[in-house]
N, CA, C and O atoms as a printed pandas DataFrame, in Angstrom:
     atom_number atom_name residue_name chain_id  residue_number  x_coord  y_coord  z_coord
0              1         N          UNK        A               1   20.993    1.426   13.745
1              2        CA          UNK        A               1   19.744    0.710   13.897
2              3         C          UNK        A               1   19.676   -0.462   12.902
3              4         O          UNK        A               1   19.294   -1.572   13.270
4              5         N          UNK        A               2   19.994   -0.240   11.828
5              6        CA          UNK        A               2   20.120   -1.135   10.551
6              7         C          UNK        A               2   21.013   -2.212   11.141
7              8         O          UNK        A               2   20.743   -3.322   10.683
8              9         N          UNK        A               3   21.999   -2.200   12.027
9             10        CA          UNK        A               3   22.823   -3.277   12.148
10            11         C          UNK        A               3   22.014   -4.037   13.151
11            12         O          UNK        A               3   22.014   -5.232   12.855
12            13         N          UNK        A               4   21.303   -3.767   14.266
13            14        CA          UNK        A               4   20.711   -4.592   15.143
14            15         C          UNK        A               4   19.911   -5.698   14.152
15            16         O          UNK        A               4   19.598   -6.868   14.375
16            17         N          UNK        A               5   19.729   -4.930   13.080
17            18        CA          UNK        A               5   18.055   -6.005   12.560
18            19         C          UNK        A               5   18.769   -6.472   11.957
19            20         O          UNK        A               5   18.240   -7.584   11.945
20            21         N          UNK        A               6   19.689   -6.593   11.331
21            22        CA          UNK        A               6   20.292   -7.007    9.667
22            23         C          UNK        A               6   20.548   -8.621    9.669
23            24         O          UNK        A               6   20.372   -9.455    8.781
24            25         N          UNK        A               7   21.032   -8.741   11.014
25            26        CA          UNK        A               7   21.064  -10.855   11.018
26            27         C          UNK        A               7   19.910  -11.441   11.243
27            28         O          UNK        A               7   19.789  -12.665   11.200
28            29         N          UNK        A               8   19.094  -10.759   11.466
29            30        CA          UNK        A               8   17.544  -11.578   11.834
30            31         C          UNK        A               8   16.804  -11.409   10.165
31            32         O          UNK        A               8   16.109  -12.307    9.690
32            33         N          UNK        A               9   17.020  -10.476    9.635
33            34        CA          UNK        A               9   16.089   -9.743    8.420
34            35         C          UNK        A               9   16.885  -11.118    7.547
35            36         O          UNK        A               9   16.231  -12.047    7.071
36            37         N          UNK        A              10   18.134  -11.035    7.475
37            38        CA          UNK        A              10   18.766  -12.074    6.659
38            39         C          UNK        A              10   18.351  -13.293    6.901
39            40         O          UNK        A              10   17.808  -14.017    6.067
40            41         N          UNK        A              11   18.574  -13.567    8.002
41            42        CA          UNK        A              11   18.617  -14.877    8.034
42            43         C          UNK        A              11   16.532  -15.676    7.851
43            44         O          UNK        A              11   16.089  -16.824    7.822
44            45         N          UNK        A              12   15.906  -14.342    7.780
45            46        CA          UNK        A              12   13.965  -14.974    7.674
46            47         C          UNK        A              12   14.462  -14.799    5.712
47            48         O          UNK        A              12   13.972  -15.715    5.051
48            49         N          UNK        A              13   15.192  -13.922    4.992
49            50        CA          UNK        A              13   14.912  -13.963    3.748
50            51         C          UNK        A              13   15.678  -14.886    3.052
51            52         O          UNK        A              13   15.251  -15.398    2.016
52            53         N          UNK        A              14   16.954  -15.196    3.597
53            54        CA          UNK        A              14   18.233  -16.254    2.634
54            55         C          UNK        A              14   18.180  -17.599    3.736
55            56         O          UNK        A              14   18.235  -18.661    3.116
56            57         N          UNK        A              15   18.085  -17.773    5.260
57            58        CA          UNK        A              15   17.759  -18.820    5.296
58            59         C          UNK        A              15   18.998  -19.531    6.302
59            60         O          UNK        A              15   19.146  -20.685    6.706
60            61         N          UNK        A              16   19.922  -18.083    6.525
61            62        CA          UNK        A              16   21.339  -18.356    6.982
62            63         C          UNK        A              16   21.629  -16.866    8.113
63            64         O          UNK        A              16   21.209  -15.786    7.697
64            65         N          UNK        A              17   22.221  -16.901    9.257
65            66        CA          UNK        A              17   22.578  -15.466    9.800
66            67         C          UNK        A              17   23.991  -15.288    9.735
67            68         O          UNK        A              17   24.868  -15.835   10.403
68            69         N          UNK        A              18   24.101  -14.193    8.562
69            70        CA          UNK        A              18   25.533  -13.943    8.768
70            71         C          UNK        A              18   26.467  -13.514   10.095
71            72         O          UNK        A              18   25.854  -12.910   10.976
72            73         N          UNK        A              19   27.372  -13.676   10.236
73            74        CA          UNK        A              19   28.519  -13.148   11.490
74            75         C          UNK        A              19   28.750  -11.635   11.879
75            76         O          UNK        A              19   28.475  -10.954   12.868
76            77         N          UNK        A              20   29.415  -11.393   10.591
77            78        CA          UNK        A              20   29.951   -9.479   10.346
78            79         C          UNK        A              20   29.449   -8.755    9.231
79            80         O          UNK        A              20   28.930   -9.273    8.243
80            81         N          UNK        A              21   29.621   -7.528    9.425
81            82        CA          UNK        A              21   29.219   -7.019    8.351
82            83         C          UNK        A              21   30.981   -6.042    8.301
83            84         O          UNK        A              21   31.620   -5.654    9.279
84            85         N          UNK        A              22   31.370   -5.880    6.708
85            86        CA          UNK        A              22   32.616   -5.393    6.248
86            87         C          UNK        A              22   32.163   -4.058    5.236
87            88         O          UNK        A              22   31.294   -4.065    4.365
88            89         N          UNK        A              23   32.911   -3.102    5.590
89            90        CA          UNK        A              23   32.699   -2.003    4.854
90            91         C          UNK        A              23   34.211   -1.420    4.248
91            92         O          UNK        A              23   35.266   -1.726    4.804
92            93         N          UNK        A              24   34.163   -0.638    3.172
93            94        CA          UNK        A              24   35.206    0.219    2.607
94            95         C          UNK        A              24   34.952    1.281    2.425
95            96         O          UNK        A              24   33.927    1.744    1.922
96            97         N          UNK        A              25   36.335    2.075    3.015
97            98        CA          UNK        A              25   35.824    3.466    3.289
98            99         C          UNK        A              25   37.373    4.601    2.512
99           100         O          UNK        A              25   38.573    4.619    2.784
100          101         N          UNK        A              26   36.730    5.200    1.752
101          102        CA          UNK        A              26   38.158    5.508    0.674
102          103         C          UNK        A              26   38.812    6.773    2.117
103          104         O          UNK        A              26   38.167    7.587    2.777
104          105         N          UNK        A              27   40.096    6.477    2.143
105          106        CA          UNK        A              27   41.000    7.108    3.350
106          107         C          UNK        A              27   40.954    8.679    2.545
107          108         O          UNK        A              27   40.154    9.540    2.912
108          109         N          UNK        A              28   41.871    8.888    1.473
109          110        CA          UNK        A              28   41.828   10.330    1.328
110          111         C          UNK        A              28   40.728   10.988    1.288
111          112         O          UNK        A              28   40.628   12.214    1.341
112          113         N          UNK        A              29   39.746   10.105    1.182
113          114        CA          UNK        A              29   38.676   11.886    1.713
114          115         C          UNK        A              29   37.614   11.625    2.474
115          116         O          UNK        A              29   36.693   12.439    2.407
116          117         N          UNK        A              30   37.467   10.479    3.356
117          118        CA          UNK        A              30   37.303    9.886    4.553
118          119         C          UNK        A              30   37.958    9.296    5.325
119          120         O          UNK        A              30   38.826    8.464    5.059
120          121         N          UNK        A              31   37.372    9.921    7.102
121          122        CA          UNK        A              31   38.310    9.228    8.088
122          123         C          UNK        A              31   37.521    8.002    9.035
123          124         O          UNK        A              31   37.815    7.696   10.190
124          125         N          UNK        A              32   36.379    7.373    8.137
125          126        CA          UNK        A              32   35.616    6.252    8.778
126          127         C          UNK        A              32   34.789    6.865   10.499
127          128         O          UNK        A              32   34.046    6.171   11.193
128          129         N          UNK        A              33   35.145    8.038   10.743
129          130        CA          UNK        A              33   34.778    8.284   12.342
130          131         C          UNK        A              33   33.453    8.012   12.203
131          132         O          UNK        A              33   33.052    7.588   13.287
132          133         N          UNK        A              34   32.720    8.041   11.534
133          134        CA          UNK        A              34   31.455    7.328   12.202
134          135         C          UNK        A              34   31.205    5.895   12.030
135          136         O          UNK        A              34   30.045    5.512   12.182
136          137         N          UNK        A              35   32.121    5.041   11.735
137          138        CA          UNK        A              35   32.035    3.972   11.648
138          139         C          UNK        A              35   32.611    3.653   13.192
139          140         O          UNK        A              35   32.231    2.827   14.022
140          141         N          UNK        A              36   33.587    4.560   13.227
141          142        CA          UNK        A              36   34.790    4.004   14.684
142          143         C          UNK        A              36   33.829    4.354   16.024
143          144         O          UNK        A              36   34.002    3.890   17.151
144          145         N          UNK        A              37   32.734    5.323   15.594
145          146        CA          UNK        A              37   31.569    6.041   16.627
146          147         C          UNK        A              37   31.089    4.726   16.932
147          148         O          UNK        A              37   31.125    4.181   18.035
148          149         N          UNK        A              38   30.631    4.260   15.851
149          150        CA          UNK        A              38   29.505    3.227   15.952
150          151         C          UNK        A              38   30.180    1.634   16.487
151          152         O          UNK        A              38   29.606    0.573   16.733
152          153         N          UNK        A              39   31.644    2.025   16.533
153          154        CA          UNK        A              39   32.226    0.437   17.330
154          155         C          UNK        A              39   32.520   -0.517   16.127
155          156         O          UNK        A              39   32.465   -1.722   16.373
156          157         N          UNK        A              40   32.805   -0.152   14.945
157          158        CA          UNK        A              40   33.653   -0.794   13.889
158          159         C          UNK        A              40   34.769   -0.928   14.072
159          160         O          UNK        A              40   35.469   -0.037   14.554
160          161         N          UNK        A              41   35.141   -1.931   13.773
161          162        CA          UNK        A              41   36.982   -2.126   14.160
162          163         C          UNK        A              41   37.635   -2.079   12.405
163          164         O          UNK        A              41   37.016   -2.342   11.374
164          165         N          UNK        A              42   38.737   -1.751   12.529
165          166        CA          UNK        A              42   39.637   -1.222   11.175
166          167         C          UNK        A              42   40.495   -2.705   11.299
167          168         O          UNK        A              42   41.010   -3.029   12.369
168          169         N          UNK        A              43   40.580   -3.511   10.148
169          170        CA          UNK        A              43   40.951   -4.775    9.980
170          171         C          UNK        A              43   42.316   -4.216    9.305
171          172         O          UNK        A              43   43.298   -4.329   10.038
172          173         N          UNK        A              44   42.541   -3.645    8.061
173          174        CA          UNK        A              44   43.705   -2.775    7.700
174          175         C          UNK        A              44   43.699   -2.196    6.576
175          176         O          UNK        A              44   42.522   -1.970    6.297
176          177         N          UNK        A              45   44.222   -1.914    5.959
177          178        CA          UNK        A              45   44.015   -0.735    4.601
178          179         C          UNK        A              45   44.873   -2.074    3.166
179          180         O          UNK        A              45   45.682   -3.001    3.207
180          181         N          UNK        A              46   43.985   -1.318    2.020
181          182        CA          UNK        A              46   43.807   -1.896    1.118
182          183         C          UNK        A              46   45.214   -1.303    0.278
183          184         O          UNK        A              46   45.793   -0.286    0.662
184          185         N          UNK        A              47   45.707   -2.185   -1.045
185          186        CA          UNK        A              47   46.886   -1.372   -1.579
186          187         C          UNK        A              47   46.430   -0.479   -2.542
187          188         O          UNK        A              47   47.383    0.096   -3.067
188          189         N          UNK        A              48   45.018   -0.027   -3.119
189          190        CA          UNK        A              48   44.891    0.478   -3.804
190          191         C          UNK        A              48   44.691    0.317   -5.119
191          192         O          UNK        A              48   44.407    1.203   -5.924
192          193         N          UNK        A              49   44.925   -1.441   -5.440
193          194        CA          UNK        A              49   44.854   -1.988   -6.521
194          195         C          UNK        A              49   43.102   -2.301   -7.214
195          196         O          UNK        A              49   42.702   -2.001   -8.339
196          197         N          UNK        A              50   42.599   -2.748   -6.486
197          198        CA          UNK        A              50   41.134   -2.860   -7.592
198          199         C          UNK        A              50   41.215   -4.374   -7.584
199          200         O          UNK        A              50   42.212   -5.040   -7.865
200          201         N          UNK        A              51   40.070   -4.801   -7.237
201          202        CA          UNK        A              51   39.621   -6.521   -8.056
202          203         C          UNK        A              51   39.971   -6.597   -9.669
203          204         O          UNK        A              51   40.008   -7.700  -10.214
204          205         N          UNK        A              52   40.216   -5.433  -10.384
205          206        CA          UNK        A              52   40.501   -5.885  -11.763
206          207         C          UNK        A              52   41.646   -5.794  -12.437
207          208         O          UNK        A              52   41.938   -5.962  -13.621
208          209         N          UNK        A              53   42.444   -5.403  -11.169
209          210        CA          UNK        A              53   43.600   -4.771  -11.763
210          211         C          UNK        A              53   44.660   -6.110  -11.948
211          212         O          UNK        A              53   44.959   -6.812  -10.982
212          213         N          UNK        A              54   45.178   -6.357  -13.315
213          214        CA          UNK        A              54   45.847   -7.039  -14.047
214          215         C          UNK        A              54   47.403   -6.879  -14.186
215          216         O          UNK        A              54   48.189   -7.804  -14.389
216          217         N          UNK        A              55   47.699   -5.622  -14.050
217          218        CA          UNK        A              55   48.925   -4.796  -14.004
218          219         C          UNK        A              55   49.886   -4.551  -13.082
219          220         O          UNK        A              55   50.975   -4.009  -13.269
220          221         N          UNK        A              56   49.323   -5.077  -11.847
221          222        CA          UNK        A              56   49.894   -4.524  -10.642
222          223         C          UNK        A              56   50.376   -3.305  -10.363
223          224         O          UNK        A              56   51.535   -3.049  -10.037
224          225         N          UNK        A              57   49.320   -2.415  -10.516
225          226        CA          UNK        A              57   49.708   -1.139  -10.397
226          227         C          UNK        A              57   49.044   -1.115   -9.465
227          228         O          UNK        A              57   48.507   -2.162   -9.101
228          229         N          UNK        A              58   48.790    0.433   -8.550
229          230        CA          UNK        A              58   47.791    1.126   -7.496
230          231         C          UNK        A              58   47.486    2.123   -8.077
231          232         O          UNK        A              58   48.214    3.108   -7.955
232          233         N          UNK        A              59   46.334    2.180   -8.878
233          234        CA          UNK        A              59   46.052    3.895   -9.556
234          235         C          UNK        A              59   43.944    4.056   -8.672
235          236         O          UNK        A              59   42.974    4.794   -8.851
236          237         N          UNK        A              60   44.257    2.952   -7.849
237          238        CA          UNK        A              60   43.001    3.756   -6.999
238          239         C          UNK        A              60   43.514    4.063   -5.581
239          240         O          UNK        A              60   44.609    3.792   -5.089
240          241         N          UNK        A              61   42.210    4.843   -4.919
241          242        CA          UNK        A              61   42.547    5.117   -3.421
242          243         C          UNK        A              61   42.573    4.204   -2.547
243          244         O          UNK        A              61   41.820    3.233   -2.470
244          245         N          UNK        A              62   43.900    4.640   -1.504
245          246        CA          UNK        A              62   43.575    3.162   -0.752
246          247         C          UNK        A              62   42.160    3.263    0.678
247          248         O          UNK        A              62   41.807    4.240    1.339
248          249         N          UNK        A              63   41.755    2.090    0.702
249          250        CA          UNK        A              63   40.672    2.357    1.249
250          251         C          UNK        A              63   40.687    1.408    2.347
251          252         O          UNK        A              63   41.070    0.246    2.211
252          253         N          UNK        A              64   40.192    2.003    3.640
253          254        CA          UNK        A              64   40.293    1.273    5.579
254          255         C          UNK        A              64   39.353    0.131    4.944
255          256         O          UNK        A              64   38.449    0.407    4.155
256          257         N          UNK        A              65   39.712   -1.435    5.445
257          258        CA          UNK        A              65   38.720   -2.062    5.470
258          259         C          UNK        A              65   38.439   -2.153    7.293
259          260         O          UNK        A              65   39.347   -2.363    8.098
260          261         N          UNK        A              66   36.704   -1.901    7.734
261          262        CA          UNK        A              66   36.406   -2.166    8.444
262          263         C          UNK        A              66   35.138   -3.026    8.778
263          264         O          UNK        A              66   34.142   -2.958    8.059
264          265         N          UNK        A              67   35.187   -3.780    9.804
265          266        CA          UNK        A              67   33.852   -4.788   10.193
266          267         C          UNK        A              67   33.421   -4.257   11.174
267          268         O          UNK        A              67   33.824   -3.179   11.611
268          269         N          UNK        A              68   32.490   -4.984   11.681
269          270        CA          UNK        A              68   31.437   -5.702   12.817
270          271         C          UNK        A              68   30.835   -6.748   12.814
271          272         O          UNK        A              68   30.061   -7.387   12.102
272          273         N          UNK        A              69   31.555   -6.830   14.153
273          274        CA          UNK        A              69   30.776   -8.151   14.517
274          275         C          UNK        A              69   29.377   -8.578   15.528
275          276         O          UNK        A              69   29.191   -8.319   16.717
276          277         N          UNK        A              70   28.473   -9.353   14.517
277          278        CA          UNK        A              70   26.462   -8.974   14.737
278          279         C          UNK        A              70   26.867   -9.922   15.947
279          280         O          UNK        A              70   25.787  -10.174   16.480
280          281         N          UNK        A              71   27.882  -10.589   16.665
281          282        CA          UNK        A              71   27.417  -11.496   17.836
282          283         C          UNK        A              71   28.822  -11.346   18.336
283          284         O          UNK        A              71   29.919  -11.519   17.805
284          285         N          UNK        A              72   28.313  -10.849   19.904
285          286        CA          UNK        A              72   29.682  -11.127   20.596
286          287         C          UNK        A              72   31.079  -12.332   20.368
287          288         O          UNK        A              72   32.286  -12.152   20.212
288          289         N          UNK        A              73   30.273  -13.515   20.437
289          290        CA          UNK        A              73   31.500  -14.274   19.572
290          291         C          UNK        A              73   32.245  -14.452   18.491
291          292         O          UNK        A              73   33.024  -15.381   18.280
292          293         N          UNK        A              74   31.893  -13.175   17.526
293          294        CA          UNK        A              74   32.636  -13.083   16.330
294          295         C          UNK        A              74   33.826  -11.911   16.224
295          296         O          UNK        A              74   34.245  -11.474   15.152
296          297         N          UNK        A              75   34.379  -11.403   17.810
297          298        CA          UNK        A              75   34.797  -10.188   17.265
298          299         C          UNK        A              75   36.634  -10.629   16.368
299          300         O          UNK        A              75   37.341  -11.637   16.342
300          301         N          UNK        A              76   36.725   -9.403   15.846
301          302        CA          UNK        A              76   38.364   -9.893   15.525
302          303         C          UNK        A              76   39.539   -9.057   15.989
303          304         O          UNK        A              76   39.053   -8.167   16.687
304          305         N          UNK        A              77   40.845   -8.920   15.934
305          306        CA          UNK        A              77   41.309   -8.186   16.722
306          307         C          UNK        A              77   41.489   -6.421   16.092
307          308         O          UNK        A              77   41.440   -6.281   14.870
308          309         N          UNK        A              78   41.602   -5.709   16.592
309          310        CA          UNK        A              78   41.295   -4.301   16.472
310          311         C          UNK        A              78   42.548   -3.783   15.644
311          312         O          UNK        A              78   43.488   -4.562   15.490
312          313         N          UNK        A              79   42.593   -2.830   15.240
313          314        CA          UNK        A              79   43.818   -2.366   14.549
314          315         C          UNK        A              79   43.605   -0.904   14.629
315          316         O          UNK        A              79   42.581   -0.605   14.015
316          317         N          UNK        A              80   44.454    0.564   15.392
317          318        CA          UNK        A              80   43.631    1.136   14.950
318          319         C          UNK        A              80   44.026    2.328   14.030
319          320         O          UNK        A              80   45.199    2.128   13.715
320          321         N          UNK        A              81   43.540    3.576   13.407
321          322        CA          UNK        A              81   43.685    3.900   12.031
322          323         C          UNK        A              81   44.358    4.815   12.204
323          324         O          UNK        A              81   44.769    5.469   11.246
């Protein structure tokens, strides 16, 4: 329900309607199915590294990135998990 309203709610408070909405969903101890219920498409999985990571290591989980797209003309292509 939140996704029907979310480009209209945005776009009366910031002034702009965003396209998609992108979520992360940690794989080992989620399998996103209610995202995939709800018609999210899986863009592809993350290495596990972190925005802060300096080291190039992977000492986090890797996690599905998935979207939606708020207008038929934004979809992207599917990948699936």
């Amino acid at each position: 329900m939140a996704t029907r309203t979310l480009a209209r709610d945005w776009q009366q408070c910031y002034g702009y309607r965003p396209v998609l909405l992108e979520t992360f969903v940690e794989l080992p101890r989620f399998r996103a199915t209610c995202y995939r219920a709800a018609n999210w498409k899986l863009l592809g999985v993350t290495k596990g590294r972190g925005k802060l990571d300096v080291h190039h290591r992977a000492p986090l989980p890797k996690k599905a990135i998935c979207h939606l797209g708020l207008s038929p003309h934004q979809e992207l292509p599917h990948t699936p998990l």
